[in-house]
N, C-alpha and C positions, 0 to 999 in steps of 0.2 A: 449502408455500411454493415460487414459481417462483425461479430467482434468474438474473438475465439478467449477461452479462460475457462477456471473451475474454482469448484467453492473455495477450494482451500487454499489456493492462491492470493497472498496478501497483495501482492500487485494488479491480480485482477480486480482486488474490493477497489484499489484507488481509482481504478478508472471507472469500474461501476458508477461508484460515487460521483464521481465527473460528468457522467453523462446523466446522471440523477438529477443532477443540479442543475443542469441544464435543458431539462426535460424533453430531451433526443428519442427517439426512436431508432435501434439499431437490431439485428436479428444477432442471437446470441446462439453461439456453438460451444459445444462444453467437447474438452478434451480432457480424458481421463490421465490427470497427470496422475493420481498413485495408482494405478494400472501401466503405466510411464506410455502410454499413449503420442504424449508429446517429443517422445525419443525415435517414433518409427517413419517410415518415408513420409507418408500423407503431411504431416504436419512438419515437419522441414521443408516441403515443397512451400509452406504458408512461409515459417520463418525457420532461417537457417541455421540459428540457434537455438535451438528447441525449446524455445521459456517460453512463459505465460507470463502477461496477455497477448495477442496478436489484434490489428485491430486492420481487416481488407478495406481500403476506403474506393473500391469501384475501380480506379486506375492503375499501374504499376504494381512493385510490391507492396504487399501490406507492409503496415508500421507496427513496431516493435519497442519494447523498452516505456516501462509505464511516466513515467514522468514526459516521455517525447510527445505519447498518445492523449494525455491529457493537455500539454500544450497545444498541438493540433486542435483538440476538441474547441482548447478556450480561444484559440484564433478563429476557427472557424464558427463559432457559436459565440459570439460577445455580450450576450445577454448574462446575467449573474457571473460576473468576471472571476478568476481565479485567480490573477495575479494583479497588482499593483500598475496603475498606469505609469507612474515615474520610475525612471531605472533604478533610481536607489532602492526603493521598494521592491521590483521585482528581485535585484540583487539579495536583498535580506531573506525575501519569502523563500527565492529556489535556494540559499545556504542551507535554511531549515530542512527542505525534504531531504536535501543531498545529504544529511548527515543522516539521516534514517537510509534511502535509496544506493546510493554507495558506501559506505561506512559502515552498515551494521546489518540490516539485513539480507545484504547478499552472504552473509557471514553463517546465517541459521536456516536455508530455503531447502527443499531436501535433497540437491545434488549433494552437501556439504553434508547433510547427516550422514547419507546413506555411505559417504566414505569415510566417516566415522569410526560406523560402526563394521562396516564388510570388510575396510582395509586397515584401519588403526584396531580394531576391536575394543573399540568404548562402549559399554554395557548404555542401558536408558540412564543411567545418571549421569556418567560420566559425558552423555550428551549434554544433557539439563546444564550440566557444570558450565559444558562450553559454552552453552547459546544466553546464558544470565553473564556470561564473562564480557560478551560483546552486545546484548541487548543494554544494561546497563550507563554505560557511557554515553549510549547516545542520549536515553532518559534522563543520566545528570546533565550533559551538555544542552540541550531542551529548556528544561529547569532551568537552568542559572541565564540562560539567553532571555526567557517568555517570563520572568521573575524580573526582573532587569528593566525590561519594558514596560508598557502601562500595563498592570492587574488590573483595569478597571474593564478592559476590552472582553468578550464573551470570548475571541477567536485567537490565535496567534499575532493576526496582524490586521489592526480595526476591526471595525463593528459586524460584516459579513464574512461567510466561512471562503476557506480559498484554496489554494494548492498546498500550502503550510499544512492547512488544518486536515486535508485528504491522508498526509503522511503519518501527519505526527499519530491519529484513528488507527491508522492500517498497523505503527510499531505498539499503542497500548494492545492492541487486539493481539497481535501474535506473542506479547507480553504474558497476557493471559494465558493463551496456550500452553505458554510452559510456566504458568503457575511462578511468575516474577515477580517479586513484591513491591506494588505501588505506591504506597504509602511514604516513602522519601519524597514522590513527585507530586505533592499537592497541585499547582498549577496545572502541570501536564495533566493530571485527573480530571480536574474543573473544563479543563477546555476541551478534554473528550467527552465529558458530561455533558457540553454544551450541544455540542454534535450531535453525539446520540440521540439528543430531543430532536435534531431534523429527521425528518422521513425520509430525504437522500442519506443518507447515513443510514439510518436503521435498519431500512428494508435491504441496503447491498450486505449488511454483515455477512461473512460468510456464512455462519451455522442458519442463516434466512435461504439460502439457494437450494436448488432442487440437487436431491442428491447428499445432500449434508447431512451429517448425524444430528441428534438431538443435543449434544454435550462432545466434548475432546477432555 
């Protein structure tokens, strides 16, 4: 499997992380999305959408849209599961990511900046404003869900990390980037804290990939 993405891509960490966890072997191709790389022919021939991650599984088209690539993975790799065998469970887990994956961060990814600031002309604050106005919600929503449920659990959802815990990673991290204040989401803190101590986790961070600055 090829799997195309770049550091700073928060959808490529979740899949990183996915295929971490399951300790895959895949050949990784890096597309210069802020050089927008991902906008010119070569990589629309991959995916027709030009987002990151893409993930060529050998046959047909490659697969596209991280939350699909990471389910493929845990289908096809069933060893350290990512989702819940009972449908109530997997129900629960994919509401979690989809409140980060649809709801909020397609809302701050930099198609959305970069029209911001070329076509609205919002100066760097008046971005920061926007993306804490739709980062936020989802981090209360998070909160009040995984607060609600057992605290006593290290993950989102039971005692091993899962697709839940892939997302919820990917929104503290782009959190950080714009300098978001955690400290309302003690939970959500704790259960990234928890993460973080795995190696699948730590080594996909973005600022760990080749290419990455030392600090954002």
């Amino acid at each position: 499997m090829r799997f195309y993405g770049h550091w700073r891509s928060l959808a490529t960490y979740r899949v990183r992380v996915a295929i971490n966890l399951k300790g895959i072997d895949v050949e990784v191709v890096t597309i210069d999305l802020l050089g927008k790389e991902h906008l010119g022919e070569h990589y629309h021939s991959i995916n027709p959408q030009g987002l990151l991650p893409a993930l060529d599984v050998g046959s047909g088209p490659a697969l596209f849209q991280s939350m699909a690539i990471v389910e493929y993975i845990d289908e096809l790799y069933p060893n350290n599961p990512l989702l819940p065998s009972d449908p109530l469970g997997k129900a629960r887990v994919r509401s979690l990511a989809q409140i980060i994956a649809a709801d909020s961060h397609p809302l701050m990814v930099p198609r959305v900046r970069t029209y911001l600031t070329e076509e609205l002309g919002l100066d760097a604050e008046g971005v920061k404003k926007w993306i804490h106005r739709f980062v936020r919600p989802a981090l209360e929503t998070c909160e009040e869900i995984l607060t609600a449920n057992s605290t006593s659990s290290p993950y989102c959802y039971g005692d091993t990390p899962g697709m839940a815990d892939i997302f919820l990673a990917s929104h503290v991290i782009g959190a950080n980037f714009f300098a978001c204040d955690l400290s309302p989401y003690p939970r959500v803190r704790q259960i990234y804290e928890n993460c973080s101590k795995l190696e699948a986790f730590s080594k996909a961070h973005p600022l760990k990939q080749p290419g990455a600055p030392a600090s954002i």
